[in-house]
C-alpha positions in Angstrom: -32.6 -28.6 17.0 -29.7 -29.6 14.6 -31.8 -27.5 11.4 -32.1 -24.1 13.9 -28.2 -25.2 14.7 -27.2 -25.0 11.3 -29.3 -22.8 9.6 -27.4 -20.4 12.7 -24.2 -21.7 11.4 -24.6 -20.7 8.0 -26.0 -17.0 8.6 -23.1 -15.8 10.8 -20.3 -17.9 8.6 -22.3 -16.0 5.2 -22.1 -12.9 6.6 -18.4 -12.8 8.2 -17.2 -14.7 5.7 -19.2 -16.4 2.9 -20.6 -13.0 1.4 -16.6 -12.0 1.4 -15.6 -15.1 -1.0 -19.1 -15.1 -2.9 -18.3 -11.3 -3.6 -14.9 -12.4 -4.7 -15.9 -15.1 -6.8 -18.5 -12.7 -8.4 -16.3 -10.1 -9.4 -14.3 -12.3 -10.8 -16.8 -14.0 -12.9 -17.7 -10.4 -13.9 -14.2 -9.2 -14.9 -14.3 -12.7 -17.3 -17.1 -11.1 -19.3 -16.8 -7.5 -19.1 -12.8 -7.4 -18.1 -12.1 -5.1 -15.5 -14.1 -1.8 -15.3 -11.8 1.3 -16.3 -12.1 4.8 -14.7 -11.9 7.5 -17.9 -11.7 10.4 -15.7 -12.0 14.3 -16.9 -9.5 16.1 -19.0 -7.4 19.0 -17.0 -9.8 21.3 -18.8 -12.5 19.5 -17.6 -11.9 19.5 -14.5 -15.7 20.2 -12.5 -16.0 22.6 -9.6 -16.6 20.9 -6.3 -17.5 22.2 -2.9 -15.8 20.8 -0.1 -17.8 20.9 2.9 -15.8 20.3 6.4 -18.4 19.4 9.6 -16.8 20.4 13.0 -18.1 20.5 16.2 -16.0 21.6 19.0 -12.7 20.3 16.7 -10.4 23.2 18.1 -7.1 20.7 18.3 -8.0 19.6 15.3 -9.4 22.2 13.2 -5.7 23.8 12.1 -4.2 20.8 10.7 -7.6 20.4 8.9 -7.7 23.4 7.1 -4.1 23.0 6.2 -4.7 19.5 5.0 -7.4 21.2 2.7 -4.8 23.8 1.3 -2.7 21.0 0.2 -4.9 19.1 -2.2 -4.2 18.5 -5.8 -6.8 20.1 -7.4 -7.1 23.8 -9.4 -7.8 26.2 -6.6 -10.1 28.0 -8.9 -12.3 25.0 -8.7 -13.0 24.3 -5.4 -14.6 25.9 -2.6 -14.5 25.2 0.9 -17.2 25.5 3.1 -16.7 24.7 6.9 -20.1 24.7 9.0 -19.6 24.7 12.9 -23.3 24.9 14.4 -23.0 24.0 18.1 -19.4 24.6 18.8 -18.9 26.4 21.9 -14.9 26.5 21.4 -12.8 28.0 19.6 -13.7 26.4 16.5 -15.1 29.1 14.6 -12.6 31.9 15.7 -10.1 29.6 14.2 -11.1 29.3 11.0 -12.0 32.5 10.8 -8.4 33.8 12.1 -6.5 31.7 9.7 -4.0 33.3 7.1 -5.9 31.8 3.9 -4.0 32.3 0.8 -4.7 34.3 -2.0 -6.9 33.1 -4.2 -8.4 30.5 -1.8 -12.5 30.3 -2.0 -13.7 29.8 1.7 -16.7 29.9 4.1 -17.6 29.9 7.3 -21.3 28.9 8.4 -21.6 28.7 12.3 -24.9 28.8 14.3 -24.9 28.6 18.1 -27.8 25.9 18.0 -26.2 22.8 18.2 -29.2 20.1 16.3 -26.8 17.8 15.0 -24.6 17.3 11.9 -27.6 16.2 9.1 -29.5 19.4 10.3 -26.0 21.5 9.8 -25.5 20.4 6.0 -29.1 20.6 5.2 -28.8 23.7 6.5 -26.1 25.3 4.4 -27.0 23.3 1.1 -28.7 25.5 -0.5 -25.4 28.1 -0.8 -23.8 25.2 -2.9 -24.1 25.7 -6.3 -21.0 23.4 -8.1 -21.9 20.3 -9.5 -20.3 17.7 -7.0 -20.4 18.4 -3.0 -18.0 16.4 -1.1 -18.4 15.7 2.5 -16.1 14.9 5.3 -15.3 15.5 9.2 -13.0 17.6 11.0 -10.9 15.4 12.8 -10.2 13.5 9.7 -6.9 13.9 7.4 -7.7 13.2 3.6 -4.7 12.4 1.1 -3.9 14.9 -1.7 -5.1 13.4 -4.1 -8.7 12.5 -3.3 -10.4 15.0 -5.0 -8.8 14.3 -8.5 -9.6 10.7 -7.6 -13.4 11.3 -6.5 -14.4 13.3 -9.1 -13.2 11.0 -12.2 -16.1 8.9 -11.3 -18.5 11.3 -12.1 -17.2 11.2 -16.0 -19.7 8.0 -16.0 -23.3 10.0 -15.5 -24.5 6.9 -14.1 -22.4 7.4 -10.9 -24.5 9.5 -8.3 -22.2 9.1 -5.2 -19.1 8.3 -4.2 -17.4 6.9 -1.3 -14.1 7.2 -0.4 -11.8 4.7 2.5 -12.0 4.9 5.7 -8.6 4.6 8.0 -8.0 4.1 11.2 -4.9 5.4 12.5 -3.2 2.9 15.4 -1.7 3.0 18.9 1.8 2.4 18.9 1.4 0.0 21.1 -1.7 -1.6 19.7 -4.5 -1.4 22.1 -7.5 -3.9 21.9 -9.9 -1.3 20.2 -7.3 0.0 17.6 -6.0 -3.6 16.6 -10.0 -4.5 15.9 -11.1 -1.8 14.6 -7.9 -1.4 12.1 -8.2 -5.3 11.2 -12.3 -4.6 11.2 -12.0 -1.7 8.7 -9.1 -3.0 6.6 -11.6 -6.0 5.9 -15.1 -3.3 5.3 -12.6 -2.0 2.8 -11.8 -5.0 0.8 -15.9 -5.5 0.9 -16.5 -2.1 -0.4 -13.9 -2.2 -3.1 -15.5 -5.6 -4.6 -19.1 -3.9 -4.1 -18.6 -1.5 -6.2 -16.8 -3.3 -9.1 -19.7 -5.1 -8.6 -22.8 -3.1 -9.4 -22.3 -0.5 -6.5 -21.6 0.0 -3.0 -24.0 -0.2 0.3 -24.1 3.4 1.8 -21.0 5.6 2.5 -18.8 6.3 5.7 -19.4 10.2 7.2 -14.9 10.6 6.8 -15.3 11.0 3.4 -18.1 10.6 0.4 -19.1 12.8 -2.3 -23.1 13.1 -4.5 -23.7 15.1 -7.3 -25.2 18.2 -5.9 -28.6 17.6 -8.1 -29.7 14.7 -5.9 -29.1 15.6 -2.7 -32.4 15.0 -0.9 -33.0 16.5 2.3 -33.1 13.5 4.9 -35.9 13.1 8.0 -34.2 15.2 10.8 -34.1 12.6 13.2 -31.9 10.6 10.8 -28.9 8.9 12.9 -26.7 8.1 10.0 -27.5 10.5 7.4 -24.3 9.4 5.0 -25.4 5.9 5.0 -29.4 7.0 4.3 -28.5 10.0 1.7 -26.0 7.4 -0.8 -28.6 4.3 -0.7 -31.6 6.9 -1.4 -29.4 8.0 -4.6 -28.7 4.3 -5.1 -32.4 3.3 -5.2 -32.9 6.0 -8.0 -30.6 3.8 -10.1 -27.7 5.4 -9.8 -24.3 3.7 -8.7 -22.5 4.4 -5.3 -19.0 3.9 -6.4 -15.8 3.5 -3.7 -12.7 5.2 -4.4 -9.5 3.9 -2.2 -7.4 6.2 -3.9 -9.3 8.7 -1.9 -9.2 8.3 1.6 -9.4 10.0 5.1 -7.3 8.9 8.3 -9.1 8.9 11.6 -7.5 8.2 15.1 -9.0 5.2 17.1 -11.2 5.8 19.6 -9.3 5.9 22.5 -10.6 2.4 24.0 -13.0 0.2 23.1 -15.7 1.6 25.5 -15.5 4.9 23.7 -15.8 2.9 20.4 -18.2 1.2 22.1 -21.0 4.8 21.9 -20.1 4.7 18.2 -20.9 1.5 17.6 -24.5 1.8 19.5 -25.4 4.9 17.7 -24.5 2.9 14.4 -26.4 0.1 15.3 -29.5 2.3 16.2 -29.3 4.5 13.2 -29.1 1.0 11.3 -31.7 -0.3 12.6 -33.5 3.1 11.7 -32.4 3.0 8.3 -33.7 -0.4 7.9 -37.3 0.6 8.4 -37.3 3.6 6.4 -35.9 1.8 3.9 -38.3 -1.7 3.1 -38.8 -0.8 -0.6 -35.1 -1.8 -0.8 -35.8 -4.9 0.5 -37.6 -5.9 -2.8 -35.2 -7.9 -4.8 -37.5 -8.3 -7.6 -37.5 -4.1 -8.3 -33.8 -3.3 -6.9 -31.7 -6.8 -7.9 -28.5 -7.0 -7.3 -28.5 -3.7 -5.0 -30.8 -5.1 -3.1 -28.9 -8.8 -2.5 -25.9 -6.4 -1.7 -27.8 -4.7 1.0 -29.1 -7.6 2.5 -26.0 -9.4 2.7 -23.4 -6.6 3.3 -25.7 -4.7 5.7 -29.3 -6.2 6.9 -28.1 -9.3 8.5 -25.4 -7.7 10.2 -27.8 -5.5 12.1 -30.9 -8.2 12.5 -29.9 -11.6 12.3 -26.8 -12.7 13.0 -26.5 -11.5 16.3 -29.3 -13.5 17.4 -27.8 -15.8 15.3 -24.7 -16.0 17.6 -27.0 -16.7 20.8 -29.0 -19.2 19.0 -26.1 -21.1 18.1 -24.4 -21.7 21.7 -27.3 -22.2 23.3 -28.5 -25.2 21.2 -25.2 -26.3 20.3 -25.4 -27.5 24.1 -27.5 -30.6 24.2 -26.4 -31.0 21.0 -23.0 -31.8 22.3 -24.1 -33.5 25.9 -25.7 -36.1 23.0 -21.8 -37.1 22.8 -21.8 -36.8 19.2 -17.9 -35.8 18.1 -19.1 -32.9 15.7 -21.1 -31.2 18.0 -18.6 -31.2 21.1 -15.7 -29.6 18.5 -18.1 -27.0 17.7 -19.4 -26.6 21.1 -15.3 -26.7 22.1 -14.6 -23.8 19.4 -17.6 -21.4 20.5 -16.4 -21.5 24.5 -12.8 -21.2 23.3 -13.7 -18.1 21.5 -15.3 -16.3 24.1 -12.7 -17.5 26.5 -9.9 -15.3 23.7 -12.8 -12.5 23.7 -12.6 -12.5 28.1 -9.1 -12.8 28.1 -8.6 -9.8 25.7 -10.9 -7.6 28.0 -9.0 -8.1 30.7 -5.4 -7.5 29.3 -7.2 -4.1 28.1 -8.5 -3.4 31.6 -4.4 -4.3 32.6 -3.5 -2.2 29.4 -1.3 -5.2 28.1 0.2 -5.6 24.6 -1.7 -9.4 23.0 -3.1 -8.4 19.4 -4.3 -11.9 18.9 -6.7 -11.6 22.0 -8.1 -8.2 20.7 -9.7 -9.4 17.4 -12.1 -12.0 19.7 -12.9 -9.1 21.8 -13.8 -6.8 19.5 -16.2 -8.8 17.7 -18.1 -9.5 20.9 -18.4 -5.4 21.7 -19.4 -5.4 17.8 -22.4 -7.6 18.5 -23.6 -6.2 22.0 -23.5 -2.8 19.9 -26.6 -4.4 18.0 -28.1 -5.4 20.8 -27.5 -1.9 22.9 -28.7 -0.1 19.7 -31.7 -2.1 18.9 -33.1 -1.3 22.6 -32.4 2.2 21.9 -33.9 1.8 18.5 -37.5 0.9 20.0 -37.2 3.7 22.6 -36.6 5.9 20.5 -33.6 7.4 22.4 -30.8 7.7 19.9 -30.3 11.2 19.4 -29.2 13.2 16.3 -27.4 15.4 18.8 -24.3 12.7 20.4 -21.4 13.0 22.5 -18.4 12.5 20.2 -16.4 9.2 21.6 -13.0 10.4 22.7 -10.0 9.6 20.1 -6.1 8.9 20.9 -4.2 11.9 20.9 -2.6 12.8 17.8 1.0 12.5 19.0 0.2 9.1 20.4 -0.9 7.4 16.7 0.7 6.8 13.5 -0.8 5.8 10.3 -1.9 2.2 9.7 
């Protein structure tokens, strides 16, 4: 009982925590050796042409300020091309961007279908009218900074670089609410992860907000594929290319508007992880893929498998273990109960809609792990859809940037 106990122990504290610091330590290690990596970039001249591609379904609140957002980038206009696809919208969506006052000079498109079968579907769909070099991906309801483009594309000076990601942010309440305190703190931390995964050797699939690939190796995707951004980059990864992350790039995304509505994210993430998992075993081969494939494990795998059990396992035989009377066990035991109690005491201040930050981390770890468990069940029924309803975000005037 005390070896299941701590062998527990050690996989959630890795993965939480230990991977963070052994990831640190690493890149350190590395930068001693090899001093820290430098990004060359292109000349002005060199600048490539890049096709931005904007997914929207039913974004007609949002689909204004997205196109304007677009039309402010720091990049030649001569070399880049937007391309907004809108299959399923049954708003307004499509009218809009059609209606709106481009200016001259300004290369745009609009692809719209009336089937809705889901975002990977959409882009696979309109791939084949892409002909620049780099394609760079990214949602509707999203706000991207001007300068990402310059900032993505300087990667791709290095011709071992296939994709790259760019930062996910969340933008907050202003008064924090449980889900956008978590799920800033949780992505503020996924960041720091990301960053030191790429110096690395490369980093462990993309976020949907914002990623680029060179156009060459996009690879149509199984059309059931629940997250197609995090399947398409490792796919281009196992090829032997690097999935670099660029913070300097970045798109800012509203929190969902509770944690329940986070909540349907988080399950459809889980299940599409869990589907990615078993389409992708090869990876699992540390002797072929190395240091990609100890990143994978440790960044992503055992998130999604082990350590949820990992958490059950550990307060259910930390029990006895503490009824023994032995002072180690009891502290432990003491810990785990007082940070559910935090987790219980955050969901009910957000069911009472009051202001405690510190009781919203707790919480929103828990939701994070029952999403595994949700999603697994959904996993082995097979009844995640491609085809989701989008979780509600705060309004725009209620957040500001975090």
């Amino acid at each position: 009982m005390k070896t299941v106990f701590f062998i527990s122990l050690f996989i959630i504290l890795y993965t939480y925590i230990g991977y963070g610091v052994l990831l640190f330590v690493l890149v350190r290690i590395k930068r001693l050796f090899s001093g820290k990596e430098e990004l060359i970039g292109f000349s002005e001249s060199e600048l490539p042409m890049v096709t931005f591609v904007v997914a929207a379904y039913n974004e007609q609140d949002w689909i204004v300020d997205k196109i304007k957002n677009c039309l402010e980038f720091d990049y030649p206009k001569d070399k880049i091309e937007f391309l907004f696809v809108t299959d399923g919208s049954s708003d307004n969506t499509p009218s809009k961007i059609d209606d709106f006052p481009y200016p001259t000079g300004v290369k745009w498109s609009l692809y719209h279908s009336p089937e809705r079968r889901g975002k990977i579907a959409a882009v696979e769909r309109i791939m084949e009218f892409v002909e620049t070099p780099i394609t760079i991906y990214t949602d509707a309801n999203t706000l991207v900074n001007k300068m990402a483009i310059r900032k993505i594309v300087a990667h791709y000076k290095n011709p071992k670089v296939g994709a790259v990601a760019g930062e996910k942010r969340v933008s907050m309440a202003e008064e924090d609410s449980a889900n956008s305190a978590g799920e800033g703190f949780y992505w503020k931390y996924e960041s720091s992860l990301k960053k030191w995964d790429s110096e690395l050797y490369s980093v462990v699939g993309a976020a949907g907000e914002l990623f680029s690939l060179r156009t060459e190796l996009y690879q149509a995707v199984p059309k059931d594929t629940v997250i197609e951004d995090f399947y398409m980059t490792l796919k281009i990864a196992m090829k032997g290319y690097k999935v670099k992350y660029e913070s300097g790039a970045y798109a800012v995304e509203s929190a969902s508007a509770s944690v329940g509505e986070e909540l349907k994210r988080k399950i459809r993430i889980s299940a599409g992880g869990l589907q990615a998992i078993s389409r992708l075993t090869p990876l699992l081969n540390i002797f072929k893929y190395g240091v990609l494939t100890f990143q994978y494990v440790s960044h992503r795998v055992l998130r999604w498998t082990l350590t949820p059990m990992a958490l059950i396992i550990l307060f259910i035989v930390n029990i006895p273990l503490a009824l023994s009377g032995n002072p180690f066990f009891i502290f432990t035991m003491l810990g785990q109960v007082g940070f559910y109690l935090l987790s219980l005491i955050g969901f009910l201040l957000e069911k009472q809609k009051l202001k405690f930050k510190m009781f919203f981390i707790p919480y929103y770890f828990c939701v994070m792990n029952y999403s595994v468990y949700a999603g697994f069940f959904r996993f082995i029924k097979g009844s995640q859809s491609v085809v989701w309803e989008k979780a509600k975000r705060l309004e725009k005037e209620e957040t500001i940037v975090k």
